[in-house]
gemmi code that builds the backbone of each chain (N, CA, C; Angstrom):
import gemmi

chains = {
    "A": [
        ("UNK", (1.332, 33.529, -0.563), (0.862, 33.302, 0.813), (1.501, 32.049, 1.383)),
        ("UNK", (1.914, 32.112, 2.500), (2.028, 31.061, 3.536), (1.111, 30.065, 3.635)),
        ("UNK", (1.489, 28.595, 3.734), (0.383, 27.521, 3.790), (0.750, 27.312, 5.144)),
        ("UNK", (-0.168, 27.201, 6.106), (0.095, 26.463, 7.103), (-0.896, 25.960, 7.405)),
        ("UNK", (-0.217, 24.475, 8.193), (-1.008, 23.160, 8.309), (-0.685, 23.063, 9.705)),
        ("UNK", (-1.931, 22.497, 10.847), (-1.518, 22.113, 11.966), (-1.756, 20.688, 12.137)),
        ("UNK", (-1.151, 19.928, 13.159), (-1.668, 18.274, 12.821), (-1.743, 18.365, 15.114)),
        ("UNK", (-2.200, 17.348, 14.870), (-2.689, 16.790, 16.508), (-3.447, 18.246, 17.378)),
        ("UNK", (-3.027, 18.131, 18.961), (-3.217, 19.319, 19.283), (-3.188, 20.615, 18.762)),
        ("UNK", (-2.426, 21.285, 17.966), (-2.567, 22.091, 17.089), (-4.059, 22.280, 16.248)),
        ("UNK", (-4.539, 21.186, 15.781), (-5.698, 21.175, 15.360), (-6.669, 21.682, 15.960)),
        ("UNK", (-6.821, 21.956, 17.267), (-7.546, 22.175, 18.165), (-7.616, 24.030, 18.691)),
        ("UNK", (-5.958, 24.228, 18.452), (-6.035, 25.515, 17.823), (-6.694, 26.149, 16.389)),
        ("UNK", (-5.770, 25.913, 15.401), (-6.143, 26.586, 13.935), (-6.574, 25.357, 13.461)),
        ("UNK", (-7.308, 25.623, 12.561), (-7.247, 25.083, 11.236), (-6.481, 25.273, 9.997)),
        ("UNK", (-5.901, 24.268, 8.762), (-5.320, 24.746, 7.993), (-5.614, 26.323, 7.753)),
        ("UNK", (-4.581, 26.941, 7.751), (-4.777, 28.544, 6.779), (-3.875, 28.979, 5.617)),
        ("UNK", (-4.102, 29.920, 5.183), (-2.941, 30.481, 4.324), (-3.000, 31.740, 4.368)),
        ("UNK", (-2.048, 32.370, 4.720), (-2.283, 33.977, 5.000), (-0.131, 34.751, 4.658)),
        ("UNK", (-0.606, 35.907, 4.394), (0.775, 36.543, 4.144), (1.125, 36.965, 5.478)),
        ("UNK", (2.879, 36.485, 5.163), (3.565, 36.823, 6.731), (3.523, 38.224, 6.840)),
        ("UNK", (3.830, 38.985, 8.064), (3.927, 40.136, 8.461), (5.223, 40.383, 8.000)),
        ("UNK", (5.864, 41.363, 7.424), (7.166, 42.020, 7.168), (8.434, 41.648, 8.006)),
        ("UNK", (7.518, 41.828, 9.232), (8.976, 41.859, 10.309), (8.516, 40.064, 10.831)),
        ("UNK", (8.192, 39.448, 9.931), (8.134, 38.247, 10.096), (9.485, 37.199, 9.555)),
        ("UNK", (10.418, 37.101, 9.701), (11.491, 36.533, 8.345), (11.931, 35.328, 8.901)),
        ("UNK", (11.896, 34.708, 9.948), (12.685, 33.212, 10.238), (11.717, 32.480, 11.292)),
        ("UNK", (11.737, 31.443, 11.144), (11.426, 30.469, 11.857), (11.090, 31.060, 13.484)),
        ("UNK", (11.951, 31.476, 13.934), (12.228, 31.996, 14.977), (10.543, 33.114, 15.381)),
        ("UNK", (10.873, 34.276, 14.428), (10.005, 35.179, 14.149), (8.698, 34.861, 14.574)),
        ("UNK", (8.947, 33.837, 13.551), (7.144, 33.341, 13.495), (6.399, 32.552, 14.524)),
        ("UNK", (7.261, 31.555, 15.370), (6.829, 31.442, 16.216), (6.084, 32.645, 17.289)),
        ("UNK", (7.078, 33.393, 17.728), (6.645, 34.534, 18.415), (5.682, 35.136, 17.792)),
        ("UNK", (5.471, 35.167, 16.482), (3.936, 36.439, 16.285), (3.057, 35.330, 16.304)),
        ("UNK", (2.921, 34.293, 16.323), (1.375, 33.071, 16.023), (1.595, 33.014, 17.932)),
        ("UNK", (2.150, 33.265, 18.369), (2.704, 33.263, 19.942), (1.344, 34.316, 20.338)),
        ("UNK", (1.310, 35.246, 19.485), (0.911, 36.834, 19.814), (-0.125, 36.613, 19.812)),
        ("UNK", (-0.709, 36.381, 18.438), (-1.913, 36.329, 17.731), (-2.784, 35.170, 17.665)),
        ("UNK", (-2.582, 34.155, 17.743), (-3.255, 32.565, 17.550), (-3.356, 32.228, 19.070)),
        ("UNK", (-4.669, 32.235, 19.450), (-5.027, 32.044, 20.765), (-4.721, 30.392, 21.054)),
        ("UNK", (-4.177, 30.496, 22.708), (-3.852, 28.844, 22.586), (-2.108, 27.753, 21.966)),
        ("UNK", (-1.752, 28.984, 20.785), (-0.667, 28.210, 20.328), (0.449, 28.333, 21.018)),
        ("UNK", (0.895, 29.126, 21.490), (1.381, 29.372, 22.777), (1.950, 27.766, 23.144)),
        ("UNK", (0.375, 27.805, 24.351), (0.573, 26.464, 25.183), (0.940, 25.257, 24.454)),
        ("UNK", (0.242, 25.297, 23.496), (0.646, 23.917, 22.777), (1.842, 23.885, 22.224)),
        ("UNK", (2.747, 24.901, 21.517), (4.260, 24.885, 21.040), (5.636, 24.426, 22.600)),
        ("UNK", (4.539, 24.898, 23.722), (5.415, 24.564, 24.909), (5.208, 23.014, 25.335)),
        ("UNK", (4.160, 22.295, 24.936), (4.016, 21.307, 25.317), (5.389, 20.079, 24.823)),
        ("UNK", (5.698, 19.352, 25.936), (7.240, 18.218, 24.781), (6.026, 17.738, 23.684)),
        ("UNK", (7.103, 17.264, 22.891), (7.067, 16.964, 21.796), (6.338, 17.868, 20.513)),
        ("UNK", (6.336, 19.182, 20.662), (5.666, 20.050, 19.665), (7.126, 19.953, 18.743)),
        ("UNK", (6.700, 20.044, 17.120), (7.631, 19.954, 16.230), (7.098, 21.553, 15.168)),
        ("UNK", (7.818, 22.069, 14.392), (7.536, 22.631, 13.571), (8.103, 21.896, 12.395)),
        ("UNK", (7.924, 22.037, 10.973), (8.236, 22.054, 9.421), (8.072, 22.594, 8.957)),
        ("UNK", (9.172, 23.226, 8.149), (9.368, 24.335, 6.937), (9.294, 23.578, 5.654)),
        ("UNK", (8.768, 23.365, 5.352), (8.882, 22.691, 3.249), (8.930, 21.562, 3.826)),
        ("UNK", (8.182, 20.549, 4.880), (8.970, 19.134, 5.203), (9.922, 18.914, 6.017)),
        ("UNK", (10.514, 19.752, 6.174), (11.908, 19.567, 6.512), (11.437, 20.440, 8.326)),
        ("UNK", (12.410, 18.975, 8.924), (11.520, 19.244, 10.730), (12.983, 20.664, 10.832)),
        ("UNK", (12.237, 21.463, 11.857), (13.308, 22.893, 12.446), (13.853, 22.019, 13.614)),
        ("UNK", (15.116, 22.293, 13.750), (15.018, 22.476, 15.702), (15.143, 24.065, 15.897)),
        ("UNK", (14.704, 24.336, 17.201), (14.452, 25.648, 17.882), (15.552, 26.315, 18.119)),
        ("UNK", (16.645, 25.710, 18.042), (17.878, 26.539, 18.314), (18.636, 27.233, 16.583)),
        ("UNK", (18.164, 26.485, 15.805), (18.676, 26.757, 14.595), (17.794, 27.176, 13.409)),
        ("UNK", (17.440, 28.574, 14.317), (15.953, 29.147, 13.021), (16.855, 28.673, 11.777)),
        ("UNK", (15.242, 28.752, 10.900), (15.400, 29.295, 9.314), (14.629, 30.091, 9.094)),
        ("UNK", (14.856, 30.455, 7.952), (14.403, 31.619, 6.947), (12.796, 31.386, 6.463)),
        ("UNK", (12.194, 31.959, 6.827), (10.519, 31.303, 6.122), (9.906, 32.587, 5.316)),
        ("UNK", (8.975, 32.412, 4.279), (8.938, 33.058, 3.083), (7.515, 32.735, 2.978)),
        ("UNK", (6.444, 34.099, 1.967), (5.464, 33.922, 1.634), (5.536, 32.501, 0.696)),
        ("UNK", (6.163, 31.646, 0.152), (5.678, 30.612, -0.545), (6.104, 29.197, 0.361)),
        ("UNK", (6.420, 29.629, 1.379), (6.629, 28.014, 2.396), (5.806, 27.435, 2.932)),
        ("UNK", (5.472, 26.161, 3.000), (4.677, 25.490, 3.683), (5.425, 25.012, 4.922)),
        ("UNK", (4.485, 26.092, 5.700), (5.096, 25.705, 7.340), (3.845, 24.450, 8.218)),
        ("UNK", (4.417, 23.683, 9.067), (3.474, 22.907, 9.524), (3.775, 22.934, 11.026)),
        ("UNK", (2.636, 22.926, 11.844), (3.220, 22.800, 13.434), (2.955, 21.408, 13.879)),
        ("UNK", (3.643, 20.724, 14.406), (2.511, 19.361, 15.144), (3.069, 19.097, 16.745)),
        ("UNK", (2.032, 18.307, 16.968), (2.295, 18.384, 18.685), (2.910, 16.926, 18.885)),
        ("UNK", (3.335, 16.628, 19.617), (3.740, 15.151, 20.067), (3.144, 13.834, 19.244)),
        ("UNK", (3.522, 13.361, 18.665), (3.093, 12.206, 17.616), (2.494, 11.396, 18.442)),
        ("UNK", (1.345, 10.558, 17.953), (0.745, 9.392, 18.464), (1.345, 8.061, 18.507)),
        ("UNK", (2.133, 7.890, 16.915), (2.459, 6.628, 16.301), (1.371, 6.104, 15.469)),
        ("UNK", (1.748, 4.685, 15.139), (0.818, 4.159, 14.210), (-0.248, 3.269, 15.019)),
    ],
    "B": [
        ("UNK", (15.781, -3.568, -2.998), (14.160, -3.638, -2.459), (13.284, -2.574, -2.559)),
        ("UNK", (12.467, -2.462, -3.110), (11.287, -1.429, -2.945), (10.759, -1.114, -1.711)),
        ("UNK", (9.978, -0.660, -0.810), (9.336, -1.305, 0.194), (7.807, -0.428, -0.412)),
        ("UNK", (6.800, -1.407, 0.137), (5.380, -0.442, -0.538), (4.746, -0.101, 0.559)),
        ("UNK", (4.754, 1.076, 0.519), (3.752, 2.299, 1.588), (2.648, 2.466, 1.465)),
        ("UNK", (1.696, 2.376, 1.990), (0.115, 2.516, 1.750), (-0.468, 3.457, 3.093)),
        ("UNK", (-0.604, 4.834, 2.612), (-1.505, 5.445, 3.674), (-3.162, 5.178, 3.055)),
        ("UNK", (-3.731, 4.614, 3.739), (-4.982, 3.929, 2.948), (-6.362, 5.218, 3.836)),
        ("UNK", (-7.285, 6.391, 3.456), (-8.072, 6.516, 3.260), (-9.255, 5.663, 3.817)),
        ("UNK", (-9.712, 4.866, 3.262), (-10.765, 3.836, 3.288), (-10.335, 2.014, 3.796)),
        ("UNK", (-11.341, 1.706, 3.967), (-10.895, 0.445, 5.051), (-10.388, -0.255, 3.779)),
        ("UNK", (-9.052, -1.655, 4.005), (-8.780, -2.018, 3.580), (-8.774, -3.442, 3.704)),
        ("UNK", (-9.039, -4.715, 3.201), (-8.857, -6.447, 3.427), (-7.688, -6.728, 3.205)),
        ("UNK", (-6.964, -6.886, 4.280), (-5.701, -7.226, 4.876), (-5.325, -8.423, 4.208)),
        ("UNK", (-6.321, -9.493, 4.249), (-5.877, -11.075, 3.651), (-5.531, -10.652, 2.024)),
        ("UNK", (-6.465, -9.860, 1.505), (-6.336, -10.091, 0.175), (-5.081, -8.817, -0.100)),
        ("UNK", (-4.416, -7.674, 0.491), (-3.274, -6.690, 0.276), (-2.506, -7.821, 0.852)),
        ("UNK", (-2.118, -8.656, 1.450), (-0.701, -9.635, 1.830), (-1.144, -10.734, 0.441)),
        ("UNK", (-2.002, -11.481, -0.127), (-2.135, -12.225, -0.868), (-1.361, -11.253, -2.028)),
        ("UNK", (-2.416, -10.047, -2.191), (-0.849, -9.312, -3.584), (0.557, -9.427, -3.355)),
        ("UNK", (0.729, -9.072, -2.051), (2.272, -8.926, -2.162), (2.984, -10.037, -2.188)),
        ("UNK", (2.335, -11.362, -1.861), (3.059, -12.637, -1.546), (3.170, -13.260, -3.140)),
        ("UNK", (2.398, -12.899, -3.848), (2.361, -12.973, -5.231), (3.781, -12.688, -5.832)),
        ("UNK", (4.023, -11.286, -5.414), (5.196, -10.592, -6.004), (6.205, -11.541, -6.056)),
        ("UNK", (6.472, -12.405, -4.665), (7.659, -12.513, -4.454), (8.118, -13.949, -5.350)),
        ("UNK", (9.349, -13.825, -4.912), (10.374, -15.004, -6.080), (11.125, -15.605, -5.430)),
        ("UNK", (11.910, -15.116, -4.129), (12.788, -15.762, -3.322), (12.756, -16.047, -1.957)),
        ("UNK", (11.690, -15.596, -1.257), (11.013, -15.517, -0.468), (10.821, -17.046, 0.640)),
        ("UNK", (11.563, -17.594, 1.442), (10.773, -18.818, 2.438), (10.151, -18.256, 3.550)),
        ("UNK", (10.168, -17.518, 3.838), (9.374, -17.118, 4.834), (8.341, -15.500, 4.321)),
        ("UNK", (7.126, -15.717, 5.164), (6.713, -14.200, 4.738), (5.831, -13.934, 6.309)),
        ("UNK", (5.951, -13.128, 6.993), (5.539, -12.753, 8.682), (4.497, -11.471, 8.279)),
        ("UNK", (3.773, -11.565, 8.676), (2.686, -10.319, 8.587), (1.637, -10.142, 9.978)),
        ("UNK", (1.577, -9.269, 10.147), (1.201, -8.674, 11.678), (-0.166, -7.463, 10.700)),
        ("UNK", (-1.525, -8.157, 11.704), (-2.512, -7.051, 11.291), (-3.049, -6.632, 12.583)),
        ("UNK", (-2.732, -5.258, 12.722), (-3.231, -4.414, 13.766), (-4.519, -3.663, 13.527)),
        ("UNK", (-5.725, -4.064, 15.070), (-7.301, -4.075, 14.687), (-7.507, -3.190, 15.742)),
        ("UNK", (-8.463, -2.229, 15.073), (-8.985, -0.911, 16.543), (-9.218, -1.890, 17.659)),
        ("UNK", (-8.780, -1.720, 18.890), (-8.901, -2.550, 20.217), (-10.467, -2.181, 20.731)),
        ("UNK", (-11.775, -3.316, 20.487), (-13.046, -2.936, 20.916), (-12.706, -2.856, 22.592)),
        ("UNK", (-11.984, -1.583, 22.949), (-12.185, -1.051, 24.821), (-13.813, -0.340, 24.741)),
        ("UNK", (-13.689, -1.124, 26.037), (-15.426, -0.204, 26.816), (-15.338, 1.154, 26.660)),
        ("UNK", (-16.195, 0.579, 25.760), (-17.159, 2.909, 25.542), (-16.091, 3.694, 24.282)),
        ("UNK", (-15.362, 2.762, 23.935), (-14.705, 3.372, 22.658), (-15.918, 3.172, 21.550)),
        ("UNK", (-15.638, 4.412, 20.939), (-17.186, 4.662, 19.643), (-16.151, 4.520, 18.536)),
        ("UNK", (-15.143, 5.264, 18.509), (-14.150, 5.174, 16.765), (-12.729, 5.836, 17.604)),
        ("UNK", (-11.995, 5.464, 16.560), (-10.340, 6.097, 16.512), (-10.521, 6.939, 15.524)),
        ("UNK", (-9.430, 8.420, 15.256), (-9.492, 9.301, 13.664), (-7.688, 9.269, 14.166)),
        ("UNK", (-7.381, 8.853, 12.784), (-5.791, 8.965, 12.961), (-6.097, 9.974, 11.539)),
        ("UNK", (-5.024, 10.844, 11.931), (-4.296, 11.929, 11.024), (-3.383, 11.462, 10.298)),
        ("UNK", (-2.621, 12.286, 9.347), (-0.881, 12.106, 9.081), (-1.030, 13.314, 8.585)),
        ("UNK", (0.450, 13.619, 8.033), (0.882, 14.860, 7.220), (1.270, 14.255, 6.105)),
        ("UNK", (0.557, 14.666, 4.633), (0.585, 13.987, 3.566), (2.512, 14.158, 3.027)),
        ("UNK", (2.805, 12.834, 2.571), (4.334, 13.386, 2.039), (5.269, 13.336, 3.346)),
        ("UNK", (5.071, 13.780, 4.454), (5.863, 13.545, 5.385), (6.190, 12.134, 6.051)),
        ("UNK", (4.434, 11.774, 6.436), (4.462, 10.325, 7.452), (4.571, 9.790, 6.294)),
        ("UNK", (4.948, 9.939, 4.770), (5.312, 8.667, 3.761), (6.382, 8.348, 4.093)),
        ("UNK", (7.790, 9.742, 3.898), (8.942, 9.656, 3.915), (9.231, 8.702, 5.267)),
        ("UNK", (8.809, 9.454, 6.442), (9.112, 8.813, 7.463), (8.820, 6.957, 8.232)),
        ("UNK", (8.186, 6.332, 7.482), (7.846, 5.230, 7.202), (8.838, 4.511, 6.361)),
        ("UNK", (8.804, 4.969, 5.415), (9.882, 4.583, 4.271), (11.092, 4.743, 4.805)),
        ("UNK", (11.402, 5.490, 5.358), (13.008, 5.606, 6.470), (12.903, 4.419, 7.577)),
        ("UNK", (11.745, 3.710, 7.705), (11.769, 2.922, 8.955), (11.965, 1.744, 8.562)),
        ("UNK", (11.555, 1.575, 7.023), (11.051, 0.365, 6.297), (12.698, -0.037, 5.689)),
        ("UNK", (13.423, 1.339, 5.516), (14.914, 1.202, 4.937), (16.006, 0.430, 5.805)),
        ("UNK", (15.639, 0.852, 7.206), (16.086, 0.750, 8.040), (16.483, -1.053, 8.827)),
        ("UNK", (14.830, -1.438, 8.224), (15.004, -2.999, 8.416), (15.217, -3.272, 7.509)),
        ("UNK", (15.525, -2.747, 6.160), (16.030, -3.275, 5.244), (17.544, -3.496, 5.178)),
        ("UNK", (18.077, -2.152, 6.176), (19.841, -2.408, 6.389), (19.998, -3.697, 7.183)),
        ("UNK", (19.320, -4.088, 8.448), (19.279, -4.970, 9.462), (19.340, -6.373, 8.776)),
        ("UNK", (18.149, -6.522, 8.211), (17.619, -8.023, 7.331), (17.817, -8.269, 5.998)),
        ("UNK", (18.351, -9.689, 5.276), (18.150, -9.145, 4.080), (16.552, -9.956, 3.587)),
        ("UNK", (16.154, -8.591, 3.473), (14.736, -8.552, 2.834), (14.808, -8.870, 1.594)),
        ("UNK", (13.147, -9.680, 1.072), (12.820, -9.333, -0.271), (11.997, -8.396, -0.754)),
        ("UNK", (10.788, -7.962, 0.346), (10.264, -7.675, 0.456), (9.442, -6.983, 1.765)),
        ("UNK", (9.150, -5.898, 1.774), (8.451, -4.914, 3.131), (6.708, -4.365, 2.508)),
        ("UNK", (5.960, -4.675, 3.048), (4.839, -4.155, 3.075), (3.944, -3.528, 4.246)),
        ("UNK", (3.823, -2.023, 4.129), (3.322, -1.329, 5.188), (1.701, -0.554, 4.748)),
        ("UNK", (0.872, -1.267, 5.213), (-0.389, -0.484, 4.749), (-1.422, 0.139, 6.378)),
        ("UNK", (-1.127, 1.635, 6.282), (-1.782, 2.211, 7.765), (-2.852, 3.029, 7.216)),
        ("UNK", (-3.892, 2.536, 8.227), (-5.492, 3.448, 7.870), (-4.948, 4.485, 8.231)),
        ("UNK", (-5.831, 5.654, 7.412), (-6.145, 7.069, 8.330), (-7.098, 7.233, 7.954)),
        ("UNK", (-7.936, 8.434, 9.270), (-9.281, 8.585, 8.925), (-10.007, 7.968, 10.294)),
        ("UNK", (-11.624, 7.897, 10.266), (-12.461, 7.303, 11.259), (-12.272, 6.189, 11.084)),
        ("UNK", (-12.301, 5.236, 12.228), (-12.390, 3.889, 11.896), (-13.305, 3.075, 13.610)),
        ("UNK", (-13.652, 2.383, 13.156), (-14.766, 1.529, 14.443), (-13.790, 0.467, 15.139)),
        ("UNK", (-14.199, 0.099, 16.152), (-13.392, -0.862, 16.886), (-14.171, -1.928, 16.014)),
        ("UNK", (-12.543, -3.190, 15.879), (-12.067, -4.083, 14.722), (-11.975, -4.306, 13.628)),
        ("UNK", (-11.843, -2.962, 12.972), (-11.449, -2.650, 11.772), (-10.189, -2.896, 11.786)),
        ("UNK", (-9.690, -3.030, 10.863), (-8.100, -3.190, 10.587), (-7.605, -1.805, 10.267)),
        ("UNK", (-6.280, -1.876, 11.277), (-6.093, -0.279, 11.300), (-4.444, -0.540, 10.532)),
        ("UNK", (-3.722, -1.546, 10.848), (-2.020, -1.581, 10.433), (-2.020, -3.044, 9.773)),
        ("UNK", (-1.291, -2.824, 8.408), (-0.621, -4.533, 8.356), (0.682, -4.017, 7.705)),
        ("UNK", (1.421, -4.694, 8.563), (3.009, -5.277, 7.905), (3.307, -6.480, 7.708)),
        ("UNK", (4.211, -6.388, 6.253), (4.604, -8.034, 6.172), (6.154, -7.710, 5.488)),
        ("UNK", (6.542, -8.678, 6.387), (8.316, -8.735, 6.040), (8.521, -10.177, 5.225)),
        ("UNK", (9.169, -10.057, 4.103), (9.680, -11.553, 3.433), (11.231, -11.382, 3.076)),
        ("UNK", (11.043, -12.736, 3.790), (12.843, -12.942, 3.565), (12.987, -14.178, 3.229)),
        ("UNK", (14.451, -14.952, 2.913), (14.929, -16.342, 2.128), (14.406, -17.321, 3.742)),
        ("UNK", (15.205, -16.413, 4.533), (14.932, -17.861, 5.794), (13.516, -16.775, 6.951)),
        ("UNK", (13.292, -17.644, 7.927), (11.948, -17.269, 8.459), (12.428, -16.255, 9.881)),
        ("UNK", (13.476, -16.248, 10.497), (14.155, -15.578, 11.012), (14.228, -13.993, 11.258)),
        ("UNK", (14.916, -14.049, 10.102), (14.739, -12.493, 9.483), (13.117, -11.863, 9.410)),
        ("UNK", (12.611, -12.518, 8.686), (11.079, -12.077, 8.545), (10.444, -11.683, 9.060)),
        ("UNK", (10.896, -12.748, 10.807), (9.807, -12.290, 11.934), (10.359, -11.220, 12.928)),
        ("UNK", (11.895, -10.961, 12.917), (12.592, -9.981, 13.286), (11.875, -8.439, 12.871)),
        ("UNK", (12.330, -8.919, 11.362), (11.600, -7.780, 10.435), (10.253, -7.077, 10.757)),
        ("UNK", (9.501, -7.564, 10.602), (8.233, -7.883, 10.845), (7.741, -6.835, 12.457)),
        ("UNK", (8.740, -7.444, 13.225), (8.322, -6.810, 15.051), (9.389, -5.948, 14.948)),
        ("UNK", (10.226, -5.770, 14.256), (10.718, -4.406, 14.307), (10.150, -3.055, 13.433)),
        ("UNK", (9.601, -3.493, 12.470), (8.630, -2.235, 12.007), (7.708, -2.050, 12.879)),
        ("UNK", (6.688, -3.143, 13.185), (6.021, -2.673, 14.076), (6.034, -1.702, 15.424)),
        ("UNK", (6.980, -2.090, 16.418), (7.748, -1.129, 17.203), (8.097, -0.063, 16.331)),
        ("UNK", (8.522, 0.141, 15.707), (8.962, 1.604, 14.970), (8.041, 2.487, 14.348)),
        ("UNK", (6.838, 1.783, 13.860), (5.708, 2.555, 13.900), (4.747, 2.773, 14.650)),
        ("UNK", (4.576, 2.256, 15.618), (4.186, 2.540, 16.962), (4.402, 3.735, 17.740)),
        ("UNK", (5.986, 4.170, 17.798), (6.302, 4.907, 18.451), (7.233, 5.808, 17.873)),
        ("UNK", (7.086, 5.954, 16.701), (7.884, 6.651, 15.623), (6.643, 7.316, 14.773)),
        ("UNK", (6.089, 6.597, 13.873), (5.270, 7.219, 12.950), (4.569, 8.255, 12.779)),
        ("UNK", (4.683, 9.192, 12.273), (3.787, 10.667, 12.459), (2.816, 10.448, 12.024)),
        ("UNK", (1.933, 9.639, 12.912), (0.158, 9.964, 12.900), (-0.348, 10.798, 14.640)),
        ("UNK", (-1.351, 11.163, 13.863), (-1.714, 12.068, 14.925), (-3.307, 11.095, 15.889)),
        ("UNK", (-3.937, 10.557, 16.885), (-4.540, 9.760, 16.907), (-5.795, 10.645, 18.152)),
        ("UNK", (-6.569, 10.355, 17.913), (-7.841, 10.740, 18.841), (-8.840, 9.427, 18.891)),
        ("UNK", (-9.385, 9.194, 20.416), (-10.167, 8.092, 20.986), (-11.396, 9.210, 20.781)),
        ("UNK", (-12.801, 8.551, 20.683), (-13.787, 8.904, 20.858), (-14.800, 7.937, 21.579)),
        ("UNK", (-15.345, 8.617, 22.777), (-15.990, 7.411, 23.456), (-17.417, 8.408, 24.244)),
        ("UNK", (-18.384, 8.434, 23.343), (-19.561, 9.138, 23.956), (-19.607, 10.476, 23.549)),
        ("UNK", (-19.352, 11.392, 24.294), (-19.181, 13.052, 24.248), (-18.133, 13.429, 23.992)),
        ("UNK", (-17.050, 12.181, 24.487), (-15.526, 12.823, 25.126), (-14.677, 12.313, 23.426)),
        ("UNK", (-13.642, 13.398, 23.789), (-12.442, 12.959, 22.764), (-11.494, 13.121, 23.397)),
        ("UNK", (-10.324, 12.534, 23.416), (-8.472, 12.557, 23.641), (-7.955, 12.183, 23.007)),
        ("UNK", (-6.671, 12.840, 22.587), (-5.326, 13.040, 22.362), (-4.605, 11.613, 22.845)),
        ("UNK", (-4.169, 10.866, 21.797), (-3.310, 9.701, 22.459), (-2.058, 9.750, 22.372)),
        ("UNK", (-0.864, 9.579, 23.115), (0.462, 9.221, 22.594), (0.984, 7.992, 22.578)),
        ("UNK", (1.797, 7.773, 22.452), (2.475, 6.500, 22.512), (2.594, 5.978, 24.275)),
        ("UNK", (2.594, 4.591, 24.365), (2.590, 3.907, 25.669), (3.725, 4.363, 26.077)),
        ("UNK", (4.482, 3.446, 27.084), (5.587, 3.718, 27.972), (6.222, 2.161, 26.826)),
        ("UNK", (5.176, 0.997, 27.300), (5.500, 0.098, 26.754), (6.007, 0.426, 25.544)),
        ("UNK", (5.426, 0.810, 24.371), (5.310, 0.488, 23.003), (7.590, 1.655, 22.658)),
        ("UNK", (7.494, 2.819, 23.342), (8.589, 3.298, 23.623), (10.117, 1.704, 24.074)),
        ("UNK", (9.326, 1.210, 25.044), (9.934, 0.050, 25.590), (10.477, -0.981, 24.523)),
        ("UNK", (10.050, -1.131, 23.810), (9.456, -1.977, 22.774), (10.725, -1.735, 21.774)),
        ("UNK", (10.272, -0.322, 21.210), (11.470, 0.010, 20.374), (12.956, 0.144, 20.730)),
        ("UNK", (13.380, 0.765, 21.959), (14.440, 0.472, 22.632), (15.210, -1.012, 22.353)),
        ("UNK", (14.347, -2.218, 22.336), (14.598, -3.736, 21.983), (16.043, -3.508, 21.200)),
        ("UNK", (15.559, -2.706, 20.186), (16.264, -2.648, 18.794), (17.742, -2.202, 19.007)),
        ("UNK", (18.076, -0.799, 19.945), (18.646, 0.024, 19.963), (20.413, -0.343, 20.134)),
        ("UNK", (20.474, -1.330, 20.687), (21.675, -2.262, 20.886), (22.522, -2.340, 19.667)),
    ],
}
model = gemmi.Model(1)
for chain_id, residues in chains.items():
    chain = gemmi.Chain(chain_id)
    for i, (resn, *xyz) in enumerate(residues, 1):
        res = gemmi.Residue()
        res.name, res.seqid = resn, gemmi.SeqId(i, " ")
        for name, pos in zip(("N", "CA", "C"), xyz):
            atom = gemmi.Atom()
            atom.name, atom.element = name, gemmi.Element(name[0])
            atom.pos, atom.b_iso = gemmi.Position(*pos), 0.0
            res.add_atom(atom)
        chain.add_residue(res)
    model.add_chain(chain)
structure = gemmi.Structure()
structure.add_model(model)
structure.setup_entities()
């Protein structure tokens, strides 16, 4: 299963979950669009500046999907606060 | 240089985490330390800062490296609450040590700016009923720019 973690606004959407991707789920890309579909709210908040995604840690940019897999820890976060 | 990262859980005594680290040191004339305290504003009840475990480490530690290319350090110490915390609690301390006092205090206000407006914490005000979403100032953005030259 998929770990996913949301941090800031996101939080306000989901809560941590872990659930198996859909088949026709396979990249970065993908997945945005079905949590687009299905996760009420995430939508707006992935459009908001500063929304980031992470695959294993490692930040995406939006132009250069990757590959995401039942054992990745994907994370969404919204615009950082700072310290 | 090492630099030591502390995402701290539970409140921490600032005098006595800079008294350890000042211990450490050996070559050290100067040592600059900056402790950042929840700001008691009207009708603020608590701050809850987030992080992403493993991530906001790395990314700290990249900031901490960073004044380490700039200065020559002996030493970097970064300890940031997460979690609830009350206005004047101690929420940030950094301390930069270097041979001359210069560097230190350079050091020192340049982490700070960089975790300010860099650091992946996630931050919410609570004041009564209400909660918000904080980001970074215009200033504190301003701030880090200093550096960018």
């Amino acid at each position: 299963m998929a770990q996913f973690l949301f941090f800031g606004r996101f939080k306000d959407v989901s809560g941590d979950l872990a659930m198996d991707l859909p088949r026709a789920v396979s990249s970065s890309h993908d997945l945005i669009e079905w949590l687009s579909e299905t996760l009420e709210g995430f939508s707006a908040e992935w459009q908001r500046p500063g929304a980031r995604m992470a695959v294993n840690k490692e930040l995406i940019i939006e132009s250069d999907p990757v590959s995401v897999a039942d054992d990745d820890e994907i994370a969404f976060m919204s615009a950082l606060s700072g310290g | 240089m090492t630099p030591i990262i502390d995402i701290c859980e539970t409140p921490f005594d600032p005098e006595a985490r800079l008294a350890a680290f000042r211990n450490r040191l050996a070559q050290s004339g100067g040592l600059v330390s900056f402790t950042g305290i929840v700001r008691g504003e009207d009708g603020l009840d608590a701050l809850e800062l987030s992080h992403f475990e493993g991530f906001t480490q790395a990314h700290i530690l990249g900031i901490a490296r960073n004044a380490a290319k700039r200065w020559p350090l002996e030493g970097v110490l970064i300890v940031h609450r997460v979690g609830k915390m009350a206005p004047n609690e101690p929420i940030v301390l950094v301390a930069a040590a270097s041979k001359h006092r210069r560097e230190a205090f350079e050091a020192a206000d340049f982490l700070m700016d960089y975790l300010k407006s860099e650091a992946p914490f996630w931050k919410q005000e609570y004041s009564g009923e209400t909660r918000r979403w904080i980001e970074p100032r215009m200033r504190d953005k301003a701030d880090k720019k200093r550096w960018e030259t």
